[in-house]
N, C-alpha and C positions, 0 to 999 in steps of 0.2 A: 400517588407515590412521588418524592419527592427523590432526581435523579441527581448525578457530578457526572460533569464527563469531562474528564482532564484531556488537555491539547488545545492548541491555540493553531493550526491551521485548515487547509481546505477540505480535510478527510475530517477533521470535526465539524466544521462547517455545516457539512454534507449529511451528516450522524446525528447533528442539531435539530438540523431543518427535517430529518424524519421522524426524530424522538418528541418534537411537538406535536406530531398528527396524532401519537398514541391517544386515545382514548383514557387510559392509567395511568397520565403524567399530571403531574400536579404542576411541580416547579423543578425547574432543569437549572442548575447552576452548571456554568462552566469556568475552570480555573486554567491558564487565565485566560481564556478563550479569545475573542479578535474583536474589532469593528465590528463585522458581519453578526457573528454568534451573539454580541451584545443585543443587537434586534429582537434577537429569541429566546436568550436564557441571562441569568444574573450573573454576571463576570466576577469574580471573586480571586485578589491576589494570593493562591495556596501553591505551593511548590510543591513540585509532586518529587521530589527527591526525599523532600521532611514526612515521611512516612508518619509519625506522629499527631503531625499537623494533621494529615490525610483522615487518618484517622478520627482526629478529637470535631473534626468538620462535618465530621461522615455522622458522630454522633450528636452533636448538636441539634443540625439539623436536618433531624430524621431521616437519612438518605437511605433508600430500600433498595438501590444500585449503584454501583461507580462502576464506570465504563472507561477503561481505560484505552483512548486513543494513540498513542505513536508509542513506538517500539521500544525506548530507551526505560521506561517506567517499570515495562514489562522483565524488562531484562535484568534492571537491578531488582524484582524482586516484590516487588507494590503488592502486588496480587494477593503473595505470599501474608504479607502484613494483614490486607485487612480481612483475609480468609479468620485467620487466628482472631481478627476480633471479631467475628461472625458477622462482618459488612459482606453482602454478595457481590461482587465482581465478575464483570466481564472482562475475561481476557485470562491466558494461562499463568501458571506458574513461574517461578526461574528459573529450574530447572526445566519445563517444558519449552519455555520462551526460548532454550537453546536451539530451536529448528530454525530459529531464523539471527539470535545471537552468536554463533558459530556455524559457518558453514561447515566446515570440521567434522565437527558433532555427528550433522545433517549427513554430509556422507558416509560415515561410517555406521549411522543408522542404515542407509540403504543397503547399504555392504549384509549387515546382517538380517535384513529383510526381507531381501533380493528386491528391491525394490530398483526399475527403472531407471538407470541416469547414467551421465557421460562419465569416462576411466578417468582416475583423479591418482595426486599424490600429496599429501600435507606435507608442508616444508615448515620449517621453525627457523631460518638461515640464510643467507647468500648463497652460500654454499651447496644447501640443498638443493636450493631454488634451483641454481644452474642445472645442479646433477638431472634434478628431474624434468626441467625442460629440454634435454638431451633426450628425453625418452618420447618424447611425442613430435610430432610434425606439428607443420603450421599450416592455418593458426592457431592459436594454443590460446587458453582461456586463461588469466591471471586472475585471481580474486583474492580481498586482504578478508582475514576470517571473521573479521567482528561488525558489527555495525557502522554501515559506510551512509546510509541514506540514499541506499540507490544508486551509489556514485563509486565504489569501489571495486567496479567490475573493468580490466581491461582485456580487449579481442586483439592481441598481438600478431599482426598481419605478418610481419617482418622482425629478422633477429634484432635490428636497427627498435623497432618499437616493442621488443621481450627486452634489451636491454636500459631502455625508457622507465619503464612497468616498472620491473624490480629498483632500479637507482631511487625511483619515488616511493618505494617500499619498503625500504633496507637502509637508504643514507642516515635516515634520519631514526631508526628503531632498527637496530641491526638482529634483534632477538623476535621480527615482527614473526607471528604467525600467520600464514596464505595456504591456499588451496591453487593446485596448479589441475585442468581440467584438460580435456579432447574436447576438439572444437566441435558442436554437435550441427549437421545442418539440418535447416527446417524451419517453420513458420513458428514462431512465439504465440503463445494468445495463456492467458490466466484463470485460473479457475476457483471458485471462491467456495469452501464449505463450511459449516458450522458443527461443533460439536462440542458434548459434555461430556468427555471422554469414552463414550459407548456407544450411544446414535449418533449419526450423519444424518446434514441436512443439506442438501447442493444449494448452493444460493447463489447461482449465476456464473456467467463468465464475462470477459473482456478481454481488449486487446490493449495495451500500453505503446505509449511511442519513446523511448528514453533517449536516444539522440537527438540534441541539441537543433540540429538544423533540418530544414525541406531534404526531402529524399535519404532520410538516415543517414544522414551526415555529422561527424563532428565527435567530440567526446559523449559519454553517457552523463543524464541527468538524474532527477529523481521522478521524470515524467514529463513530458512535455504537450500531453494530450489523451487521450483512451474514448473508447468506445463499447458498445455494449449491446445488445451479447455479441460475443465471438463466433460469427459464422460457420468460422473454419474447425474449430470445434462442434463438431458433430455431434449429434444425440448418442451415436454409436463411441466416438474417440473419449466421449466425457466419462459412459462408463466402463470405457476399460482405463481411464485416468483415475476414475474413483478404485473401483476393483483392483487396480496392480499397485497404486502409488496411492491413495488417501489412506484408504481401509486399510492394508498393512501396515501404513505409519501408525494408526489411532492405536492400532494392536498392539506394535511393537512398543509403542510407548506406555501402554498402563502394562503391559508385559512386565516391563522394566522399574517399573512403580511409580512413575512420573507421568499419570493422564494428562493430556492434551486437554482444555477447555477455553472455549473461544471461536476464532475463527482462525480456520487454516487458509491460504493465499496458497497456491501452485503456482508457480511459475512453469510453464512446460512448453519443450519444443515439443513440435510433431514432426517428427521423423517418417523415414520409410521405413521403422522398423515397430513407430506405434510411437506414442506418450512418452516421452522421459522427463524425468524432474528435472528441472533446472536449480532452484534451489526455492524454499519456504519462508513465507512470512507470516508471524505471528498475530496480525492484526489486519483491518484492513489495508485496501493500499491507496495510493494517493498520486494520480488521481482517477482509481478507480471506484472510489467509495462515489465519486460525484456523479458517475455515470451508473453504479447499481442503485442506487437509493431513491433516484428520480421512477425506477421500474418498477421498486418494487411495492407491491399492491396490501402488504401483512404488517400487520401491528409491531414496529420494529422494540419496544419499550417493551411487548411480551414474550416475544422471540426472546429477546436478549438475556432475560430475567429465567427464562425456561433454561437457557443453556447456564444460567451461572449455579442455580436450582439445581442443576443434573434431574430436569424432569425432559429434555427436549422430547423424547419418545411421546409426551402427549400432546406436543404440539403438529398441525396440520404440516404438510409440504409449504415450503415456500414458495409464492405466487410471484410471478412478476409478470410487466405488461406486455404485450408483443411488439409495442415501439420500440424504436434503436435511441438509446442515447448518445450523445456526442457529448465530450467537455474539448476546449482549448482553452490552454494554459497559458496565462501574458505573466513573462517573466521579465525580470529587471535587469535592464544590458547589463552584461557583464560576466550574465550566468551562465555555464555552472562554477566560472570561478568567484573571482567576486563582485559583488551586485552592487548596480550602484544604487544608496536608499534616498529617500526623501523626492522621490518623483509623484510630482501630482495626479489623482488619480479623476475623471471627471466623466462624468455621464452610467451609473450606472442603474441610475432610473433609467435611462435610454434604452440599454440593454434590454433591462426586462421588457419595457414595450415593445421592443423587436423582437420579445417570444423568449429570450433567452435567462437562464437563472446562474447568476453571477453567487458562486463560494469564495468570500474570500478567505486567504492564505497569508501571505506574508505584507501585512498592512498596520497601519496606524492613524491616530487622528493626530493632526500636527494645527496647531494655528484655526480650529476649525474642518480642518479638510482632510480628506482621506487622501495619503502619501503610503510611499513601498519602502514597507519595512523588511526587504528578506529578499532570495532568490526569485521563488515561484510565489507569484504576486495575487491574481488571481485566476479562478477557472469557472470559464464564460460555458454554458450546459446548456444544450436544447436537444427536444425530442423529436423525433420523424418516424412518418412511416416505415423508413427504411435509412438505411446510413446517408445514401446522396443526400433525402431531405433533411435529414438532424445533422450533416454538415452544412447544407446550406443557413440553416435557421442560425447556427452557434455561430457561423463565421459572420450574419448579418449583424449579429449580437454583439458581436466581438468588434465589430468596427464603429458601434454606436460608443466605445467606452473612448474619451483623449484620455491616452497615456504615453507621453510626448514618450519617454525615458523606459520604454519598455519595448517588447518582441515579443511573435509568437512565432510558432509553424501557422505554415498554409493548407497542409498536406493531410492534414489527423484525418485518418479513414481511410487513407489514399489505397491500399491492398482491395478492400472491400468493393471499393467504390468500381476498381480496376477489375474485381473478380465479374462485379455488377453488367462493366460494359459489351 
């Protein structure tokens, strides 16, 4: 079978480098995919906004899947298009892709759900905004409701940084739409499942690190490292994360007439009161995809094909290994604001003979040589027995690459490492 797997970074990457192991893969094109993906599949210039194009590609040549990676495809609606020319796709609809296109949405799904999650208020205003951050204490959770890339989330410690929040909210879109939250406490960790609107299939967890700096420091990113599985996620919290927050989502949503199909992303604190959503992502994440996909042990090319099919129900449970994965992420100084590109990228042969598997992200070939083309540049992945060792291996990996013009964390795993000692 001849796939497309649209997205060009390190969560393609990652998706790439599983979708050749299939056994049922012919030829993987990826549009426009990276350096890296080039290795593995036929890089093809198609825009995934020309829905048309997408299509007339799809039929040309012979594609039996398109698999759509990053969120934004999803959200205007891709799915949609080549559902209607009978191309099967992974990934949901546009109207379902709202669980992670509007937060909004997301909670007033819960609302009617009773689904799990921290007191919220939608605001459309300045004006609102304020009234409603009158109603909560600090800190108080700011979110802008549409697609931020990970990056739209602020933890307003202080009124001094609620009035920050909103000015970079408001000055510039005064009609912006945001979600104002209760600050929830508790430990983060992600939960990954798949579904064709009727079966669930758990496919792992993980822990993300989204601040910028050692010891959660700094503004939020789109990742700065993750790990896999989530410890702290217990065999027991995962199913009561499935049973109160997944399983009522998939309901509530062909309820409504909009199935879910793809992968659902949890974000979830754990509380002392159980699991609560923090909020959903439509696809996978990034850079979680780098740390599942190394685990997992199942045909990802027939997995995939089963959920776009609505056959998942005769596929097996998902397998994955009992190593811990590790990725670190070397990003281009500057991030998460802006990055500076054109930094040379050198040794990632090195890497890998140091055990480690380099995804790259936001790259290019320039003059010959591999340069940073983007924020999050690449994510340096190795496996261990246990987290200590898949951070030792990733960070030994991670120091074989010169990237004069780049940073990472030192820290990815540090919870674990600490629950370890």
């Amino acid at each position: 079978m001849n796939v497309l797997l649209l997205g060009s970074g390190g969560r393609e990457h990652a998706l790439a480098w599983k979708l050749v192991q299939s056994s049922g893969l012919d030829t993987l094109y990826a549009a426009p995919g990276n350096p890296g993906i080039a290795g593995l599949a036929t890089c093809v210039a198609l825009d995934a906004t020309d829905h048309a194009a997408v299509v007339q590609f799809a039929r040309d040549h012979a594609i039996g899947l398109v698999v759509i990676g990053p969120e934004a495809p999803l959200v205007d609606g891709l799915a949609d298009t080549l559902i209607a020319a009978d191309v099967p796709v992974f990934g949901p609809t546009r109207a379902a892709a709202q669980l992670e296109g509007s937060k909004g949405f997301t909670k007033d799904l819960c609302t009617r759900a009773g689904i799990p999650t921290a007191a919220y208020a939608r605001v459309r205003s300045r004006a609102e905004a304020d009234a409603a951050i009158a109603t909560f204490s600090l800190p108080v959770v700011i979110k802008a409701d549409g697609l931020a890339a990970g990056k739209g989330v602020v933890i307003a410690m202080s009124s001094a940084e609620v009035s920050a929040a909103l000015d970079a909210l408001y000055d510039d879109e005064p009609a912006a739409e945001a979600v104002i939250e209760e600050f929830l406490d508790g430990e983060e960790a992600s939960l990954f499942v798949l579904t064709d609107g009727k079966t669930l299939m758990p496919f792992g967890s993980a822990q993300d690190h989204k601040r910028v700096g050692d010891g959660d420091i700094g503004p939020n990113t789109g990742g700065m490292g993750a790990y896999s599985p989530a410890l702290v996620l217990t065999p027991e919290l995962e199913a009561r994360a499935i049973a109160e927050i997944i399983e009522p989502t998939v309901r509530a949503m062909a309820a409504e007439g909009i199935p879910f199909s793809g992968v659902l992303y949890a974000g979830l604190m754990l509380t002392a009161q159980g699991p609560k959503l923090i909020e959903y992502n439509a696809r996978f994440g990034d850079p979680e995809a780098q740390v599942l996909m190394p685990r997992f042990k199942g045909d990802l090319l027939a997995t995939m094909l089963a959920v776009a099919e609505g056959r998942l129900a005769t596929m097996p449970p998902a397998a994955f290994s009992d190593d811990t994965a590790l990725t670190v992420v070397m990003a281009a100084q500057g991030y998460p604001g802006t990055p500076m590109a054109g930094g040379a990228i050198v040794g990632i042969d090195s890497a890998r003979a140091a055990g480690g598997t380099v995804f790259q992200a936001g790259t290019r070939i320039e003059d010959g040589g591999l340069v940073a083309a983007g924020g999050r540049v690449l994510a340096v992945t190795a496996t261990g027995d246990d987290v200590r060792d898949a951070q030792a291996k990733a960070y030994r990996a991670a120091a074989a690459i010169d990237f004069p013009t780049g940073f990472y964390r030192h820290d990815i795993g540090w919870r674990e490492v600490a629950r370890g000692d």
